[in-house]
N, C-alpha and C positions, 0 to 999 in steps of 0.2 A: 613931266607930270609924275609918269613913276617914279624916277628917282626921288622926286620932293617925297612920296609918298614913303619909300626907301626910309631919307632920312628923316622922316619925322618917327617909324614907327623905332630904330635906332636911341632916337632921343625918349622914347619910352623905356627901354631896355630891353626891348623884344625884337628881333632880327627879323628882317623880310623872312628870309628862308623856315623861320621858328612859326612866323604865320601862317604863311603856305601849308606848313606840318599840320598846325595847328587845324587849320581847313578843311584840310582832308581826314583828316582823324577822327571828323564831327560823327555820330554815328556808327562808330567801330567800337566792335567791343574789347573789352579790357582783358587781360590774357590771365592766365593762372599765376603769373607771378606776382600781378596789381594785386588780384584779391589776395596771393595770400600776404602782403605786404600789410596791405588796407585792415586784414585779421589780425595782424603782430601787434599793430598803433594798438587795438583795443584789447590784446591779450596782456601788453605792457600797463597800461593804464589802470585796467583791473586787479593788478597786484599789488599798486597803490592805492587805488580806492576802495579796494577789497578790506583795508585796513583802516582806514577811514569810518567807511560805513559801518561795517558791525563789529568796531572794536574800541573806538575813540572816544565814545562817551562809557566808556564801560573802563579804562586806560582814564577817564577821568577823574569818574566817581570813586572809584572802586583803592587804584591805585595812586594818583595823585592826592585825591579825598578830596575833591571840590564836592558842593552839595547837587544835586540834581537838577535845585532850581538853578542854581549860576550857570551850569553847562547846557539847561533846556535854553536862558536868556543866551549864554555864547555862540549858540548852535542857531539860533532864530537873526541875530544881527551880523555873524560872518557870514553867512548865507545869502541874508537880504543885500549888503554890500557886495558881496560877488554876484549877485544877480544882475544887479546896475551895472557891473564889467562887462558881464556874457554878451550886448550888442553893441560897445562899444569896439568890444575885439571882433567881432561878427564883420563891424565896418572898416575898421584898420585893413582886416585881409582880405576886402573888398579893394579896397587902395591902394597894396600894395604891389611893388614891382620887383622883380628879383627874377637869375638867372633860372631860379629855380620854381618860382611860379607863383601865386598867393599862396594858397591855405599850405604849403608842401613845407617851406623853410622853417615856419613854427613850430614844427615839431623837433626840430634840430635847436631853433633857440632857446626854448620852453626850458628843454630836459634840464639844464643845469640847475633850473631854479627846483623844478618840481624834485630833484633826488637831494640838494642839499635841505630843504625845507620840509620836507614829509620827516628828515633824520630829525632837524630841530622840532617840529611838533608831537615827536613821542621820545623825548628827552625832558627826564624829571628834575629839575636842578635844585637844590635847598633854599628856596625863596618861602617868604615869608606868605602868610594866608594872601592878601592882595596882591604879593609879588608874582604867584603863581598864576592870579587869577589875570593877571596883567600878562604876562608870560604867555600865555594857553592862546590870547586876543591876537596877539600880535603875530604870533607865528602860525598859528591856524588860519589870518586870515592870509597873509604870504604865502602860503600851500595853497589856497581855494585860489588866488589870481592864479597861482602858476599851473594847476592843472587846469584851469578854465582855457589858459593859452595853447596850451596841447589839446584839451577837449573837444574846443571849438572850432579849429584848425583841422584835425581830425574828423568832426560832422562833415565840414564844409568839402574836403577833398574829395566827398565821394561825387559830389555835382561835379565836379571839376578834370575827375578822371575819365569819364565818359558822359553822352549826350541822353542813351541808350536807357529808358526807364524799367525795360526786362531787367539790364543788365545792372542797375542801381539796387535792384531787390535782389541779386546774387549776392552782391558784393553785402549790402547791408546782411545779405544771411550769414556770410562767410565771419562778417564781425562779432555777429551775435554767438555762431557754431563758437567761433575760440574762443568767446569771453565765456562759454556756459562749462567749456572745458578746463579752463583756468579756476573757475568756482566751482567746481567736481572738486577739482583737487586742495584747493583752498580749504573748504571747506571740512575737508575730509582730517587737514592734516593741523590747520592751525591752533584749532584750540587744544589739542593732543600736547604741542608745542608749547603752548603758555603753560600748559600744567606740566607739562617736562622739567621748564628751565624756572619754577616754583611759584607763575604765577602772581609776580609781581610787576611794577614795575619796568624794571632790567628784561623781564620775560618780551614783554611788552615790545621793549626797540629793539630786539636781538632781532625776532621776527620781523619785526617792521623793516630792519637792517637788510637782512638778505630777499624780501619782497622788493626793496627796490634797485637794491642788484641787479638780479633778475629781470628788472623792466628795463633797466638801459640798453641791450642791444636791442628787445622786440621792438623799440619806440625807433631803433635806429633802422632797422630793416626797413620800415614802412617808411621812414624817408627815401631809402636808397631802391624800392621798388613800384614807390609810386610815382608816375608820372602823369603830370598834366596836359590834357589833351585838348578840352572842348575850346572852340573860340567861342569868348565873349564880348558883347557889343562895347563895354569899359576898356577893351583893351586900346581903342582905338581914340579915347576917348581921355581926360584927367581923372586921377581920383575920383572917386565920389566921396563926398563929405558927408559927414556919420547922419547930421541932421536929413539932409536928402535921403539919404538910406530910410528913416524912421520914417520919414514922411512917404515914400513909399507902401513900406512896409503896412501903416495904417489903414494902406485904399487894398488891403490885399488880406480880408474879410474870413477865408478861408484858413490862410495861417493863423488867425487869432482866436478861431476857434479852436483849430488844435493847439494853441498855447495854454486856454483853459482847462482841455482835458488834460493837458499835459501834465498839468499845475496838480490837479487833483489826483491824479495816477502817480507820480513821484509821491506827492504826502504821505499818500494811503503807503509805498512801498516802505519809503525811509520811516512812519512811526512803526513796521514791524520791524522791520532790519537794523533798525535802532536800537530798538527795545527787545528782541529773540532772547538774547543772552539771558534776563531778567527771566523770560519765559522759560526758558530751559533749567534754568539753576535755583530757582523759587518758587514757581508757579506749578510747575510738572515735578520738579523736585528730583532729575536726572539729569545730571549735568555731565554723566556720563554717556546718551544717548545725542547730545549737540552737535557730535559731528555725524552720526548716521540723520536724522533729520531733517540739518541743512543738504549732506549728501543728496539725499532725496531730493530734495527741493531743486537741488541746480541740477539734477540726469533729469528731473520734468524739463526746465531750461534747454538744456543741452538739446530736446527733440522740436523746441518750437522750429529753429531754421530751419528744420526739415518738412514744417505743415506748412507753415507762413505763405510760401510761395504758392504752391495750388491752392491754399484756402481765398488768396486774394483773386485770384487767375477764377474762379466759381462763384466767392461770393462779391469780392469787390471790396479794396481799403475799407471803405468806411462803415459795410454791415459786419466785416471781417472782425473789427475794433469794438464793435458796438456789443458781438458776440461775444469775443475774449474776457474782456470785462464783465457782462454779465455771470460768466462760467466763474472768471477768478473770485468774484466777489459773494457766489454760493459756495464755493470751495472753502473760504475764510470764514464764512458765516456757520459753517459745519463743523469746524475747528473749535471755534467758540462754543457753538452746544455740544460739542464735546464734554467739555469741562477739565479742571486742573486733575483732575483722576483719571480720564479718559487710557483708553490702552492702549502702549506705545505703538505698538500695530497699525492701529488708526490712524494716529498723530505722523505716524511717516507717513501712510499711503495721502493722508489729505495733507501734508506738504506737497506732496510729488505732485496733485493735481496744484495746488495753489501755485509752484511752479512752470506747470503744464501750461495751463491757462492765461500767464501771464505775458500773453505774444503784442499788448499794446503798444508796447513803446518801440520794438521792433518791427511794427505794420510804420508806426509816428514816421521812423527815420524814410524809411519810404515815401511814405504822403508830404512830409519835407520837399524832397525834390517835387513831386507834383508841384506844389505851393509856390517851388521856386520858377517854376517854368509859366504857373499860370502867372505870377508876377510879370513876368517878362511878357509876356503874351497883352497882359493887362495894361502895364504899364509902360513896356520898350525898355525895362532896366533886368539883366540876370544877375541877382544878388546874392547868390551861395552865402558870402559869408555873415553877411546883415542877414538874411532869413535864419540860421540854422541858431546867429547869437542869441535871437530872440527868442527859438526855443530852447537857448540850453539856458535863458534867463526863466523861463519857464519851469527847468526841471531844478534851477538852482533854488526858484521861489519854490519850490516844491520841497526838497529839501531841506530847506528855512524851516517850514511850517510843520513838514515830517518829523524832523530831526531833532526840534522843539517841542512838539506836541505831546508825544510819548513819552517824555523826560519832564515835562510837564504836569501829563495829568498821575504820572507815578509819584512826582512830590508832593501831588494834590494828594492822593489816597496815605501820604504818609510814608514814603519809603525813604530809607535815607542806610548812609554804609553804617552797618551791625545793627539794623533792625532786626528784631524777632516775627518774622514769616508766619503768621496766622493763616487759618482758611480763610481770611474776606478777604485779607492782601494777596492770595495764591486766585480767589475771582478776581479780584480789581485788576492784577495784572493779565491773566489771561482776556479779560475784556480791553485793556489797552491794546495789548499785542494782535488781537484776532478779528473785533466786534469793529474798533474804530477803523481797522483799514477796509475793511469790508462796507462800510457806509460809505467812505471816502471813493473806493471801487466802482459802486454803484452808480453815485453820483459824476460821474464820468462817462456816461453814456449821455448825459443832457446837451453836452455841447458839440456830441457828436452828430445830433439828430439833423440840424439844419447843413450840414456839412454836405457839399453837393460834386463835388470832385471824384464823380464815379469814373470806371473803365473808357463808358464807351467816350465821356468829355474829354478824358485828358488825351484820347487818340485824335481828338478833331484839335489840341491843344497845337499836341508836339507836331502835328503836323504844319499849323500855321506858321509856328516857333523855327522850324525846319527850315520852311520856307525865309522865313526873314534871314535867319543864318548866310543861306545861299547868296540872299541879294546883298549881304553885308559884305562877304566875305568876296562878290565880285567887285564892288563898291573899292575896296579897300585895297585890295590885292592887283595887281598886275602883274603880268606877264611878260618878259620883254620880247 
């Protein structure tokens, strides 16, 4: 009987002896070299999407010359279409089997595409008015699959590395501390850089060129130090098919609440970080002051992984979430009555809190795992990588709606490349930039109200979850 057992799990691609590992591992925390691995993935990734997000529609308008509204449309249908990806791949790395684990191998597959395709979508070629706007579709939306395959592969490792939900809000802080470090410095240095190399264009991919240099070994590190430990009930089991995953996923109440705050928290983020640039260089009329700023903005970032943890440990994810938001979205609303005159003074100090305050989505990635543990608990299935796709479908509809909105309601007010910059287009923009994410902010506390996945539940979770573990893993396992 063991042996049958032997070779069945064999014909899976996972060794008896890898089980066993597996087994005992459940529960153990992850050493310093996991997290800083698990911190590389998302310090690589950010120097990609660093350029992505608050440069690409500006690389569009600005430099390409597409008009505002083609790129708010471009930005709202690449987005919506990688959204549909984000739980299709969620379930693929649910499915899959390799020496190397599920969510761990994507990141080694991924890279090739995300660093050739990030070069071709900030590549201006001499195409005609359609040709460009055709051009811009096709390889912006081949950049958003390819980092969605890294993205989501990267969410889903951290269920996968340990069982341990202390130890899951290390690691997610460890993610967040080097991605706020990476945007320190980002921030500090890139638009210096475009105005260096004159600002066009060519300015444009130089930067973008060596940003994704730069990413290929951290994205490689975090392959080569992360490893997969937890046993899952799938392992023992076939694939699961993406539909089953969804159909899960639907009886599992809790994550779908946080997919709508999620939804609205991305928006609110991507129509400022969209649209900064506009606010900096028209609106405040200092385009000299963009990189002190943003600075500001990511050293707020840079301190959240250091509250996050005791604030969740006092008040609990979901008043934790309820609070951050309320704080980011009086922050933003302070901004806004500021005004386009406001003194720079101010305008940095209320970044710094807009960035301070901004701990939601880093509490999310947390409550994530809850989500994925109360699934199993609920359901009998642990789904890391179907749970996490369906929130990064979340941030990517989020994104759609952000990335578009702002680019949107700017074409609405009239803005287009070599406008003449009035006072009611230096308000209209700082009401885009400030006013709208701040509604968007606010309204992200709605779906967090019925959300009931506090401390003391998910200790009576993981403990039942624990237990089923044990019984699985004698179940399965033999001794000879």
């Amino acid at each position: 009987m063991i042996q049958a057992r032997k070779r069945g799990h064999r014909a899976l691609g996972v060794s008896w002896k890898g089980i066993v590992a597996m087994a005992a591992a459940v529960g153990v925390k992850s050493k310093y070299l996991a997290r800083f691995g698990y911190m590389s993935a998302e310090m690589g990734t950010t120097f990609s999407f660093y350029m992505i997000s608050s440069f690409l529609s500006v690389f569009y308008t600005d430099a390409v010359g597409l008009t505002p509204m083609v790129v708010s449309t471009l930005m709202l249908v690449v987005r919506v279409i990688d959204a549909v990806a984000a739980p299709i791949m969620g379930g693929i790395i649910d499915g899959t089997r390799s020496k190397y684990g599920r969510a761990r191998p994507w990141l080694l597959w991924g890279l090739p595409f995300l660093v050739l395709l990030s070069i071709l979508t900030f590549s201006d070629f001499d195409f005609s008015g359609a040709g460009k706007v055709m051009y811009a579709y096709i390889t912006y939306i081949g950049l958003e699959f390819a980092y969605t395959l890294i993205d989501t592969s990267k969410a889903a490792l951290v269920n996968t590395i340990t069982a341990d939900g202390d130890e899951r809000v290390i690691l997610n802080s460890w993610r967040s501390a080097g991605a706020a470090v990476i945007n320190i410095v980002l921030s500090a240095i890139t638009m210096p850089i475009i105005l260096f190399l004159g600002n066009d264009s060519g300015a444009y991919q130089i930067t973008n060129v060596i940003y994704i240099i730069v990413c290929i070994p951290l994205i490689l590190c975090s392959f080569l130090f992360c490893k997969e430990t937890v046993v899952n009930v799938n392992v023992f089991d076939k694939p699961v098919r993406f539909s089953e995953s969804l159909g899960s996923l639907v009886k599992n109440p809790m994550l779908l609440l946080l997919v709508v705050s999620s939804t609205l928290g991305t928006a609110a983020s991507l129509t400022r970080v969209g649209t900064q640039v506009y606010y900096y260089q028209h609106s405040l009329q200092r385009p000299d002051l963009a990189g002190t700023i943003m600075v500001a903005y990511q050293v707020g970032q840079f301190l959240v992984p250091f509250v996050v943890p005791a604030l969740i440990k006092v008040a609990g994810k979901k008043m934790s979430m309820i609070i951050a938001n309320l704080l980011d979205g009086g922050a933003l609303l302070v901004l806004f009555l500021l005004g386009p005159d406001a003194n720079p003074i101010l305008v940095v100090i209320g970044s710094f809190f807009v960035g301070f305050f901004a701990m939601t989505a880093l509490i999310m990635f947390s409550a994530t795992s809850d989500c994925v543990e109360y699934g199993y608990y609920r359901n009998g299935k642990r789904m890391p990588g179907a749970s996490v796709g369906v929130m990064a479908m979340s941030i990517k509809l989020g994104l759609a709606v952000g990335g578009s909105l702002g680019l949107f309601l700017l074409g609405l007010f009239g803005y287009h490349q070599g406008v003449v910059v009035d006072e009611a287009m230096r308000e209209n923009i700082n009401f885009v930039v400030n006013a709208v994410p701040a509604i968007l902010t606010f309204l992200c506390v709605l779906p967090l109200i019925p959300y009931k996945l506090t401390n003391k539940r998910m200790k009576e979770i993981n403990a039942k979850n624990a237990e089923a573990d044990a019984i699985l893993a004698s179940r399965n396992v033999g001794v000879d």
